[in-house]
N, C-alpha and C positions, 0 to 999 in steps of 0.2 A: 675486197676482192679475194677470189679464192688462189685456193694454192694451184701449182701444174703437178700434183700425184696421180697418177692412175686409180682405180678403184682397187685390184689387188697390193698386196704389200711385198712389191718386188725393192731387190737390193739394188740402187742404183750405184751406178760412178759418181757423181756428182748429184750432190742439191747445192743449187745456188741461194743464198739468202742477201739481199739486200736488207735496209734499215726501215726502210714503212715505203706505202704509195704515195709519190706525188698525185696531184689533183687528175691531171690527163690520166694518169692509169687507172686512178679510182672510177671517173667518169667510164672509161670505156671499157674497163675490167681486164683490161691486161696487162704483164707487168713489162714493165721500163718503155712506154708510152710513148715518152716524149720524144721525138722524132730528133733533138738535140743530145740525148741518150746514146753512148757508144757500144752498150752493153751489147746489139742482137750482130752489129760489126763485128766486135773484138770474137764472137762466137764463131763468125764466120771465118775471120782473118785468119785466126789461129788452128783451124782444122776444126776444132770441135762439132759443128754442123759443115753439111757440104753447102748447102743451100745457108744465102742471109735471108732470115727469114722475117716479113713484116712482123708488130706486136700482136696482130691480129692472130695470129697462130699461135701464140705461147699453147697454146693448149695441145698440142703434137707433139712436143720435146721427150716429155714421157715415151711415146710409142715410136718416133721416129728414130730420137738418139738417145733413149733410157736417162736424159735431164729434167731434175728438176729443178721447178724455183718456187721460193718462198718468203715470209718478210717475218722481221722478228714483229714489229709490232703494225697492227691491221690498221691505226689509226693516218689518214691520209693527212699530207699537208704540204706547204709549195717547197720547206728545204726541211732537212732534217735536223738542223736548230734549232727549229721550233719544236722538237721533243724530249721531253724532260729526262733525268737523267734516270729516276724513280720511274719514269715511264716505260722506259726500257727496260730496268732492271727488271720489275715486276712481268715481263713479257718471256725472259730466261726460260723461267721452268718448262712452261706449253712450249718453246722452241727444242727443248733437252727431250722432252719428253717425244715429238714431232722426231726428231732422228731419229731418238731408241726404238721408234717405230720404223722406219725404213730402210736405217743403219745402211747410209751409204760409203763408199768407200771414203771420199772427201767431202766436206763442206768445205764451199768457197763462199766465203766473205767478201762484199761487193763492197771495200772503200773501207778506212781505218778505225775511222768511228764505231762502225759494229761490232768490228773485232776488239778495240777496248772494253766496250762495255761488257763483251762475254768471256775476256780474260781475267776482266776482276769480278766478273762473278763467279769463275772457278775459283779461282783463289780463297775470296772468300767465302764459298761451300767449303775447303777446302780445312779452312781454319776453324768453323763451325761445328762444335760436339755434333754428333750426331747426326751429323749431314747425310745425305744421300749420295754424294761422290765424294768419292776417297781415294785419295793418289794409293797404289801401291807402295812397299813400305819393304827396307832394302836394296835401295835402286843408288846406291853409291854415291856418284858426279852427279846423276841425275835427282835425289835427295838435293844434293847442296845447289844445284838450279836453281831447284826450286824455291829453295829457301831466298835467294838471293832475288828469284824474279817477285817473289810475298814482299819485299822489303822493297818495291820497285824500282831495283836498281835495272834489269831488264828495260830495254827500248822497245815499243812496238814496229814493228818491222811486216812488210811484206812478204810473201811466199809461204812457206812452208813453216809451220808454226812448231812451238816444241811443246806442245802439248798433243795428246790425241784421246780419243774418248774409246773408251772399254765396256763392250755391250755382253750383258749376260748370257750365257749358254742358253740355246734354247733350239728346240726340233722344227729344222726345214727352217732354220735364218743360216744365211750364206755368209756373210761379215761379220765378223766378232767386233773389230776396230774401226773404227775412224777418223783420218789424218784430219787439221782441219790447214785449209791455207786461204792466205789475203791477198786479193786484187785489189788497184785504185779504182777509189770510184769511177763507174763511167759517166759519169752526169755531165753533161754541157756546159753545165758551171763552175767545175774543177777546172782548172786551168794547171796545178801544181804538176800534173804530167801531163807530157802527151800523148795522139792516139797510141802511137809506134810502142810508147812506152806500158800501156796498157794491155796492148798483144803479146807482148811480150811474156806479160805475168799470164795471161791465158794461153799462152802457147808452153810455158815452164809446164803450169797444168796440168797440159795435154800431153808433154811429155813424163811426168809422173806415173800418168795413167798407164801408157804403154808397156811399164815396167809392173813386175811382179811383184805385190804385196810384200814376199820376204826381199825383196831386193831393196827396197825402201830403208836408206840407214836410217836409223830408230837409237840407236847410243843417247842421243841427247833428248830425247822424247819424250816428256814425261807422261806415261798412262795414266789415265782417268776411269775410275769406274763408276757407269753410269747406271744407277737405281730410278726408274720414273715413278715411284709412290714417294709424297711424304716432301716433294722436291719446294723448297724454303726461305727465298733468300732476304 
């Protein structure tokens, strides 16, 4: 299934990426299908769209309310235990390379799984001669962060990540950064939260948004700059 990007490369507020398509969305080519799915609710719950919108629509988000959504890996299947952990890895780069292209203000991470697997693959680009992201270098507390999240003393947590991605200078791109933050999943088969619980982290979202880029504290942040050639893991 494809992604919801417009044909031009405008800078969004949000790209949403979950972790691959269940079978109902591969079938019918939209994302978060499954009508047990709380994903196109918690959209509506929390302001982010006025209208809940069936899945049949994903393809309006773009043009209606400048969202989009995406999947790290295209491979469908009925949970996402069934994808290897090499499966994912390998899916990083085209996912890094996919933002450095649209450089939205946030990516939001739909559920914890995906956001592990693309925190330790910065990490280790991170560690990596040579790599293609490189943390900035003289960032204090935020140095020792980081060193401490490489050493996995860091817990995965939801909301507002302390990483953010660092896009190259370049003529007529609107964003230079991008924050990334974690929702729980919405899938019908987490039970670990509830809905209430999950509007909640899309309504934090929606309140980020409303707030000005510099107003966003950033002290504990650690930048990342993002190169798309050459990208390795």
């Amino acid at each position: 299934m494809t992604c919801c990007f417009p044909s031009l490369r405008l800078t969004f507020p949000v790209i949403f990426c979950g972790i691959n398509p269940g079978y109902m969305s591969a079938e019918t080519g939209h994302h978060f299908a499954n009508p047990t799915n709380h994903f196109w609710r918690c959209l509506y719950q929390s302001g982010l769209t006025s209208n809940l919108l069936p899945p049949s629509e994903d393809y309006s988000l773009p043009e209606r309310y400048n969202l989009g959504v995406t999947n790290l890996v295209d491979r469908p299947s009925a949970e996402a235990a069934e994808l290897s952990i090499s499966e994912m890895k390998a899916a990083v780069p085209a996912f890094l390379q996919k933002i450095s292209r649209h450089r939205p203000r946030f990516v939001c991470f739909v559920g914890m799984g995906i956001w592990t697997v693309i925190r330790k693959a910065l990490q280790q680009l991170q560690r990596s001669s040579g790599s293609s992201i490189s943390g900035s270098q003289g960032q204090g507390s935020r140095e020792r962060g980081v060193k401490k999240d490489m050493k996995g003393a860091e817990k995965d947590s939801l909301g507002l990540q302390s990483y953010k991605l660092v896009h190259p200078t370049e003529a007529g791109k609107l964003a230079s950064e991008t924050f990334l933050f974690v929702v729980p999943s919405t899938s019908g088969r987490v039970v670990r939260y509830q809905f209430s619980d999950k509007v909640r982290y899309f309504s934090e979202l929606r309140e980020l948004l409303r707030k000005p880029q510099a107003a966003i504290a950033t002290q504990d942040i650690l930048p990342i700059v993002v190169e798309t050639h050459g990208l390795d893991i």
